[in-house]
Every structure is written in C-alpha cells, then in structure tokens.
mmCIF file of the N, C-alpha and C atoms, coordinates in Angstrom:
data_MODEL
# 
_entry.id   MODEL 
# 
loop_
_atom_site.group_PDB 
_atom_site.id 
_atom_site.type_symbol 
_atom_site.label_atom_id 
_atom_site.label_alt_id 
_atom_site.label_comp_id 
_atom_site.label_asym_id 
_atom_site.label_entity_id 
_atom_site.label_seq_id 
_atom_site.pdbx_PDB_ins_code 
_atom_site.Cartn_x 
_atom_site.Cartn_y 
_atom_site.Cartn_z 
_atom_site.occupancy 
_atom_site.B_iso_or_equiv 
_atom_site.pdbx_formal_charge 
_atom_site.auth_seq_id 
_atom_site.auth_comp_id 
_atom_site.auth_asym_id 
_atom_site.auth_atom_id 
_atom_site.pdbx_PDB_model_num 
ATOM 1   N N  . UNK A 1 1  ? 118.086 287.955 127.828 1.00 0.00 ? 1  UNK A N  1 
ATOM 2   C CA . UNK A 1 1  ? 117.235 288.396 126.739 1.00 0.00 ? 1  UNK A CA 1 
ATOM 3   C C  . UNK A 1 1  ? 115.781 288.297 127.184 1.00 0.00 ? 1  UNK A C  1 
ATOM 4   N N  . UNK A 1 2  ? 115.039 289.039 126.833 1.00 0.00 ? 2  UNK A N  1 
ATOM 5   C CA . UNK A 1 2  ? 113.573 288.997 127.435 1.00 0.00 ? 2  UNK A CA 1 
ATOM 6   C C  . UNK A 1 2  ? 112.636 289.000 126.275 1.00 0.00 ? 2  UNK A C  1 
ATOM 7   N N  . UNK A 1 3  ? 111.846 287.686 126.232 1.00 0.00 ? 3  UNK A N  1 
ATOM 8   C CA . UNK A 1 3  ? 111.257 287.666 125.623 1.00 0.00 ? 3  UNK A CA 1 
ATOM 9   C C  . UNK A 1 3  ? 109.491 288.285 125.791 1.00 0.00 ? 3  UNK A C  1 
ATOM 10  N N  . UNK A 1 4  ? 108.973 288.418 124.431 1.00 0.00 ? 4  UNK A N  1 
ATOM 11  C CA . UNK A 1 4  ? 107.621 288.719 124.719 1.00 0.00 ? 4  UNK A CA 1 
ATOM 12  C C  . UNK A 1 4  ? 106.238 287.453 124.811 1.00 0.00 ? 4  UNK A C  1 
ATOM 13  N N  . UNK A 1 5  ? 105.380 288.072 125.172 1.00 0.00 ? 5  UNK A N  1 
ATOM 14  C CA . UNK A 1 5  ? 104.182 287.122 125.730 1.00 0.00 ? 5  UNK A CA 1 
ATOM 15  C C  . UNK A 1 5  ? 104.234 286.279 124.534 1.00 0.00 ? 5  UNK A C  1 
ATOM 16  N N  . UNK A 1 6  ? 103.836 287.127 123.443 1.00 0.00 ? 6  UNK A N  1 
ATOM 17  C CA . UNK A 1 6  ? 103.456 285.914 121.891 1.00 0.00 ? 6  UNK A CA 1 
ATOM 18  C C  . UNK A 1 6  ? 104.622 285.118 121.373 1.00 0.00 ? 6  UNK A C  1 
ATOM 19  N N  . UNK A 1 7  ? 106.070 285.698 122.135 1.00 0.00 ? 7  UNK A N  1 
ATOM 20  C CA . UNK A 1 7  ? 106.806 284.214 121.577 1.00 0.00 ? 7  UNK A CA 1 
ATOM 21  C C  . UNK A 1 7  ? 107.205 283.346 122.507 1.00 0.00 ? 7  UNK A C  1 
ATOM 22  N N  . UNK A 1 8  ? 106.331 283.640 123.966 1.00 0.00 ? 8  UNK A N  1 
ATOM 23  C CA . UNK A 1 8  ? 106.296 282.189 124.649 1.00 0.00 ? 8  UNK A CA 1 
ATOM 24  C C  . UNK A 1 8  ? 105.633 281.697 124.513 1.00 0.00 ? 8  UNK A C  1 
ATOM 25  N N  . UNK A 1 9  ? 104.134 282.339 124.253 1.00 0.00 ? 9  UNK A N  1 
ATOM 26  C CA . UNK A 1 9  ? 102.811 281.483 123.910 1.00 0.00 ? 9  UNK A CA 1 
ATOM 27  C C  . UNK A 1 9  ? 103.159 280.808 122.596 1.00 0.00 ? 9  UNK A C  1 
ATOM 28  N N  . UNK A 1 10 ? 103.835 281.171 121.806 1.00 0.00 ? 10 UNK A N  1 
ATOM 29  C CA . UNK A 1 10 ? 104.623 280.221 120.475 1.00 0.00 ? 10 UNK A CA 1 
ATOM 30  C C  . UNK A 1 10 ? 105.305 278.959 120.718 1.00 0.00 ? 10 UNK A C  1 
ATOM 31  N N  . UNK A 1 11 ? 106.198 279.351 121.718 1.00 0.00 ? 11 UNK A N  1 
ATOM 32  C CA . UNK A 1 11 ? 107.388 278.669 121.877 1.00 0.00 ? 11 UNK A CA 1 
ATOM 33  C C  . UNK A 1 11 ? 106.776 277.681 122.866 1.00 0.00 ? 11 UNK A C  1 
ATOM 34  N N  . UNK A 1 12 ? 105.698 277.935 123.822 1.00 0.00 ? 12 UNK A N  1 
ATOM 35  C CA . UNK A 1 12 ? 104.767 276.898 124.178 1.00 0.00 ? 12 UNK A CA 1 
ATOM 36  C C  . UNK A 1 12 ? 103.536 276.065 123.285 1.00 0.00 ? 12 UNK A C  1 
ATOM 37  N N  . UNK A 1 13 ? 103.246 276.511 122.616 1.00 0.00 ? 13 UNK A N  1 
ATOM 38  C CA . UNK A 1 13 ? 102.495 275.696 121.565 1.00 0.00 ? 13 UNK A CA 1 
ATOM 39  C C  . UNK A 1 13 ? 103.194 275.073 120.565 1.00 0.00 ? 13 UNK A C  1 
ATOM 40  N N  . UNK A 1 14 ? 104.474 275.351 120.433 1.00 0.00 ? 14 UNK A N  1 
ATOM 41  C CA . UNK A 1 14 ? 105.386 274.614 119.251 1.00 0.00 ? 14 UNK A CA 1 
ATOM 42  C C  . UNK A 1 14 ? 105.606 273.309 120.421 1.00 0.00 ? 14 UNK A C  1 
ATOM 43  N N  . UNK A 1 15 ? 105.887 273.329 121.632 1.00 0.00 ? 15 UNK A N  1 
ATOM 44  C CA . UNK A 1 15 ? 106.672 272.364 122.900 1.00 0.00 ? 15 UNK A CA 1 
ATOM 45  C C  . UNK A 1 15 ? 105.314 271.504 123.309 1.00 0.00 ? 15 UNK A C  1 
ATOM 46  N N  . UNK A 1 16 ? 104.359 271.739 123.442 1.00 0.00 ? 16 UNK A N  1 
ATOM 47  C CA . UNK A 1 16 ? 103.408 271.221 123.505 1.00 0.00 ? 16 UNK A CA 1 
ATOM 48  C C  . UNK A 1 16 ? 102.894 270.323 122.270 1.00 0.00 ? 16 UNK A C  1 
ATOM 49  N N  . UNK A 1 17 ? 102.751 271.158 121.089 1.00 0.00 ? 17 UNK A N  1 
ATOM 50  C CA . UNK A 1 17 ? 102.783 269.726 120.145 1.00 0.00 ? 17 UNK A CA 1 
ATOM 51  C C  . UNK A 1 17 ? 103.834 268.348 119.858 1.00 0.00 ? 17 UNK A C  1 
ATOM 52  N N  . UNK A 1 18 ? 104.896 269.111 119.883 1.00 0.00 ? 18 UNK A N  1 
ATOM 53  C CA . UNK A 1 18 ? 106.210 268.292 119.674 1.00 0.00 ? 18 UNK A CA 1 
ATOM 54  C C  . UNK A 1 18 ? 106.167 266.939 121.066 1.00 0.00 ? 18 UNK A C  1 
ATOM 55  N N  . UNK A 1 19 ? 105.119 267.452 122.438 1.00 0.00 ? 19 UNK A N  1 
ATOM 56  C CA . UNK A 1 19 ? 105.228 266.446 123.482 1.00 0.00 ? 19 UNK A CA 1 
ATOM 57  C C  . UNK A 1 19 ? 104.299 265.390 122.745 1.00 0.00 ? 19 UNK A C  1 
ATOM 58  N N  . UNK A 1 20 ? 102.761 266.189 122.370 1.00 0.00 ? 20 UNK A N  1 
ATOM 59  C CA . UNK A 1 20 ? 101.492 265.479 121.780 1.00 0.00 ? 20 UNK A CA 1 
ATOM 60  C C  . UNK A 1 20 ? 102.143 264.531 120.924 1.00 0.00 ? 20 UNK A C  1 
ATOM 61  N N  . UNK A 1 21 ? 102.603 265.415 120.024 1.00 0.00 ? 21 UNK A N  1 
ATOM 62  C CA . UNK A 1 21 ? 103.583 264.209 118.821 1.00 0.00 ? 21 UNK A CA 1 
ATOM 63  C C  . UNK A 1 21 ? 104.183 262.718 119.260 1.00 0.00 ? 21 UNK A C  1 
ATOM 64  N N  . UNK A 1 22 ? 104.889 263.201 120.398 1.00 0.00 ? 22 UNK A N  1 
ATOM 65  C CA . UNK A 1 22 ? 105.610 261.893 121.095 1.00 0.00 ? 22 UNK A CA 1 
ATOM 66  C C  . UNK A 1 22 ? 104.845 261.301 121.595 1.00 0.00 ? 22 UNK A C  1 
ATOM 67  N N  . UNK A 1 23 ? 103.439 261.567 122.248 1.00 0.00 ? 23 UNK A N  1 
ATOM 68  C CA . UNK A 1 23 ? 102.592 260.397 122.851 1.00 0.00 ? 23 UNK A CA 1 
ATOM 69  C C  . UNK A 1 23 ? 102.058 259.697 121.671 1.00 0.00 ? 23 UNK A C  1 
ATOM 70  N N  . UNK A 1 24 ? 102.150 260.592 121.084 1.00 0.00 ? 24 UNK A N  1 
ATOM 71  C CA . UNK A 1 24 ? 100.968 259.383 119.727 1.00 0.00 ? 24 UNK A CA 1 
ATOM 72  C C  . UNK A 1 24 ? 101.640 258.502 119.144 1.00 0.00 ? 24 UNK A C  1 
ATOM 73  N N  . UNK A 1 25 ? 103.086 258.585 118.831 1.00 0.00 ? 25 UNK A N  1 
ATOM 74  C CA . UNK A 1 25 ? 104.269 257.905 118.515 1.00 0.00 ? 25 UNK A CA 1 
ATOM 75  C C  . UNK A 1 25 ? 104.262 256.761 119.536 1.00 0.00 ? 25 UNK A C  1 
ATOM 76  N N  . UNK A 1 26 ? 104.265 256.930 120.883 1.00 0.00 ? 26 UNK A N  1 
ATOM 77  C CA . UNK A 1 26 ? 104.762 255.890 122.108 1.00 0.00 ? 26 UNK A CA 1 
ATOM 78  C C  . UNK A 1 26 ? 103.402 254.761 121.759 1.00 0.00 ? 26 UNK A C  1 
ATOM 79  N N  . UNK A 1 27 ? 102.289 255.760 121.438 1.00 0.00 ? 27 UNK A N  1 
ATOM 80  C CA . UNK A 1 27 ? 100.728 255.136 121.665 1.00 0.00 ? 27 UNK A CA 1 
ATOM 81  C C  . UNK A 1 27 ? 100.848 253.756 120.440 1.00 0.00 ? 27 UNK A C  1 
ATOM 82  N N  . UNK A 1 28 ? 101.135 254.483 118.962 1.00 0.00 ? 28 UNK A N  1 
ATOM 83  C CA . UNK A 1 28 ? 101.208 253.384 117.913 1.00 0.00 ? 28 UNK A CA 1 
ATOM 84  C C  . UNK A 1 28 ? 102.167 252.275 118.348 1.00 0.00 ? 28 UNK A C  1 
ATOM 85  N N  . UNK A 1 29 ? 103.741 252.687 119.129 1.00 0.00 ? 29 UNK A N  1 
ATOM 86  C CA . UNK A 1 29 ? 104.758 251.536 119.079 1.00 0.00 ? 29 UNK A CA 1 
ATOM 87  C C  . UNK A 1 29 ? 103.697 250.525 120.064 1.00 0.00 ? 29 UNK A C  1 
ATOM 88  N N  . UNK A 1 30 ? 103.250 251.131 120.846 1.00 0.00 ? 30 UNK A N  1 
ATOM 89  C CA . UNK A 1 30 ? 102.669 250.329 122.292 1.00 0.00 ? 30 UNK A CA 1 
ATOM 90  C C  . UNK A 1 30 ? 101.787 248.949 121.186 1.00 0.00 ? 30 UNK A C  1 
ATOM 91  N N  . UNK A 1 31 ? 101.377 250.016 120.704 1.00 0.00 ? 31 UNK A N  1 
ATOM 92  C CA . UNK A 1 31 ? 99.849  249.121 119.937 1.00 0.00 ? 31 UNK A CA 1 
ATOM 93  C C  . UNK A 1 31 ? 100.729 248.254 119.205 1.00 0.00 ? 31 UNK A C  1 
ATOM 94  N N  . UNK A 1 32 ? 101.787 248.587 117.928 1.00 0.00 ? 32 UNK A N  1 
ATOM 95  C CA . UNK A 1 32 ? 102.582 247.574 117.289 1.00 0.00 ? 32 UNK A CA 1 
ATOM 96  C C  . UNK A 1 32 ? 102.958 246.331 118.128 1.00 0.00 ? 32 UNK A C  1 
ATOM 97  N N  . UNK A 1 33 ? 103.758 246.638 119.151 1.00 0.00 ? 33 UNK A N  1 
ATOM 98  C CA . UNK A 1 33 ? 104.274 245.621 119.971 1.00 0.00 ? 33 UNK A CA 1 
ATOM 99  C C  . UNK A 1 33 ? 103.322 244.459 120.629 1.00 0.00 ? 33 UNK A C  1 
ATOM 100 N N  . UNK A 1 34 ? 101.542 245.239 120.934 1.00 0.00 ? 34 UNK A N  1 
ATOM 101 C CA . UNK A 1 34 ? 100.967 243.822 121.148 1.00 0.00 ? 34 UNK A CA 1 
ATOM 102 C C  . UNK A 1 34 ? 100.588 243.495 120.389 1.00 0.00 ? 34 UNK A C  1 
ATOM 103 N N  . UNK A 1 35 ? 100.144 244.526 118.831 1.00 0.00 ? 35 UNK A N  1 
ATOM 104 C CA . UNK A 1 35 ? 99.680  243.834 117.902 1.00 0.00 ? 35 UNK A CA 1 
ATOM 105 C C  . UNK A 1 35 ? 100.110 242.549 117.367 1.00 0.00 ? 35 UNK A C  1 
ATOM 106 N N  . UNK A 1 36 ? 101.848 243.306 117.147 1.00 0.00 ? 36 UNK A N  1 
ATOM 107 C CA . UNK A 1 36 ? 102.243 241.931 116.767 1.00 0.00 ? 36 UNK A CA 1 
ATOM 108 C C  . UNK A 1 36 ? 102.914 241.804 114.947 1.00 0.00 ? 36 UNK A C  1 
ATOM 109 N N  . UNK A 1 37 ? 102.582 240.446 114.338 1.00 0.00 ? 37 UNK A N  1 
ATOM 110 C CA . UNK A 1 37 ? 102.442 240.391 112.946 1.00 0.00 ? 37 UNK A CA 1 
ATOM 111 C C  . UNK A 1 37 ? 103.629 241.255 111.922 1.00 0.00 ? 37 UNK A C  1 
ATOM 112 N N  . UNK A 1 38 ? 102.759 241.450 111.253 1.00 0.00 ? 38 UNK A N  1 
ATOM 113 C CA . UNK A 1 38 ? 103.091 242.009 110.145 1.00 0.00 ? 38 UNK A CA 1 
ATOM 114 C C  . UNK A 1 38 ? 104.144 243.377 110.209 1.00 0.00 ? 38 UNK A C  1 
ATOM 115 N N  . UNK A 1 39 ? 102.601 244.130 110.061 1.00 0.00 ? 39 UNK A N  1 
ATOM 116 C CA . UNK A 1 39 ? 102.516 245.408 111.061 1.00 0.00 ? 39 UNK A CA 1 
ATOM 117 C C  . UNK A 1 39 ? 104.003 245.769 111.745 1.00 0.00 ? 39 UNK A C  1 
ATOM 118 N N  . UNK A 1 40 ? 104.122 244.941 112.442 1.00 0.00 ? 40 UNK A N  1 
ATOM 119 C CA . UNK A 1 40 ? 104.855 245.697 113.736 1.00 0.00 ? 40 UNK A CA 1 
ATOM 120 C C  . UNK A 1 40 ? 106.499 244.852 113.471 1.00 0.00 ? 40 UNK A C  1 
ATOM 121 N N  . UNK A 1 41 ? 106.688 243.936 112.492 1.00 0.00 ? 41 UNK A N  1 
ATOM 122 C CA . UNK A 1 41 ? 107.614 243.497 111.734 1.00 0.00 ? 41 UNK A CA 1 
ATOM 123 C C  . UNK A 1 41 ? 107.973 244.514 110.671 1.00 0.00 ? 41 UNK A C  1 
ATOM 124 N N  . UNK A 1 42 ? 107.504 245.087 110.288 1.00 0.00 ? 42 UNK A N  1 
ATOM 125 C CA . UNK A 1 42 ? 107.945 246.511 108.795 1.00 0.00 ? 42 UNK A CA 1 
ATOM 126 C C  . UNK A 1 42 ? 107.874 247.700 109.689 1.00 0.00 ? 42 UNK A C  1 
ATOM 127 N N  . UNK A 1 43 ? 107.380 247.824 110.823 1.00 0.00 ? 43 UNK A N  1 
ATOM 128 C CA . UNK A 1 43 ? 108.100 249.132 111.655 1.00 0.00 ? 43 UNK A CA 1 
ATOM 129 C C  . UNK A 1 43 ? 109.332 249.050 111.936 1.00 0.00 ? 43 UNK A C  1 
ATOM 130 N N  . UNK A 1 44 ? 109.693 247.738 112.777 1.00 0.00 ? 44 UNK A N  1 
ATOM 131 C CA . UNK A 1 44 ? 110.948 247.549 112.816 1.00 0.00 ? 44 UNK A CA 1 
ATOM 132 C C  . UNK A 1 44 ? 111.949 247.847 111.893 1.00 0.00 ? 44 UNK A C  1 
ATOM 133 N N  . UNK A 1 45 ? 111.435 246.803 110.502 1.00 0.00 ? 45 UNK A N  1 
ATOM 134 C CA . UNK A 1 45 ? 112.428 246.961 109.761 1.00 0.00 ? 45 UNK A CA 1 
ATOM 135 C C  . UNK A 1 45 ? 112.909 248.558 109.168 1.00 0.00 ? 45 UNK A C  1 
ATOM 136 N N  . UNK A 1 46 ? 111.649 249.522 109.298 1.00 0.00 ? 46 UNK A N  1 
ATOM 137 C CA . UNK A 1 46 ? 111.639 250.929 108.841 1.00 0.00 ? 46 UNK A CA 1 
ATOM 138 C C  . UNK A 1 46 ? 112.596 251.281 109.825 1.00 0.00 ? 46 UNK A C  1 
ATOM 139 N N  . UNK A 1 47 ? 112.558 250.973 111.169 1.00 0.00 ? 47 UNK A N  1 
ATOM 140 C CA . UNK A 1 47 ? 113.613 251.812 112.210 1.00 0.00 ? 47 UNK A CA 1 
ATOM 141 C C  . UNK A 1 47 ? 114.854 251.625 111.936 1.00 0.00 ? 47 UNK A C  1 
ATOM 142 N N  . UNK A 1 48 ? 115.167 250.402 111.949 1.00 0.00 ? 48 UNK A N  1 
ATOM 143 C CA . UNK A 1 48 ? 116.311 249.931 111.536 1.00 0.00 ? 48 UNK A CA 1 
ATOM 144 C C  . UNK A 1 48 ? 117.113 250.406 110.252 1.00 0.00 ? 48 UNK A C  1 
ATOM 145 N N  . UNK A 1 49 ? 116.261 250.584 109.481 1.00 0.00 ? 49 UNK A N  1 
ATOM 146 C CA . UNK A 1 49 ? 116.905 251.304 108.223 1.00 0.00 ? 49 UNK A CA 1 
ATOM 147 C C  . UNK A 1 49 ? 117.342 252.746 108.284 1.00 0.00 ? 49 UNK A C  1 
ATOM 148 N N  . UNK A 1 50 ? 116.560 253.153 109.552 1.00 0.00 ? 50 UNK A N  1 
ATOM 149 C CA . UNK A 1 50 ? 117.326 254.450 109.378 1.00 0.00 ? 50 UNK A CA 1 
ATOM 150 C C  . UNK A 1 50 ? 116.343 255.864 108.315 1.00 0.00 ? 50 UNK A C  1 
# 
C-alpha cells in the first residue's frame, strides 16, 4: 500500500509525540523515585490500582 507524504508526516508527528509523551512520563517517575515521600507513595498506589 503506498502511502502519501501528509499521512507520513501525520503518522510521524502522532509517533513522535507518543515518544515525547514517554520521556516526560520516565522524567516525573525518575523525579518521584528520588523525591521520595508522599508524592511518590500515591503514584504507586495509583499504578497499582490499575
């Protein structure tokens, strides 16, 4: 199937945020984990719940 220019340039800007997304995600756990406390005790418990 051959796609056109504007739905790779899509399909690259949708893949590119979705990576951005995941660094900022890795960036907060990083920060939780030395933060510490509270904080990073109710993330857990949020993961865990599902």
């Amino acid at each position: 199937m051959d796609y056109t220019a504007r739905q790779l340039t899509l399909y690259y800007k949708e893949a590119l945020a979705a990576e951005m997304e995941a660094q900022a995600g890795a960036i907060v756990t990083t920060n939780l984990g030395f933060a510490g406390g509270k904080a990073a005790q109710g993330a857990v418990e949020r993961l865990r719940r599902g």
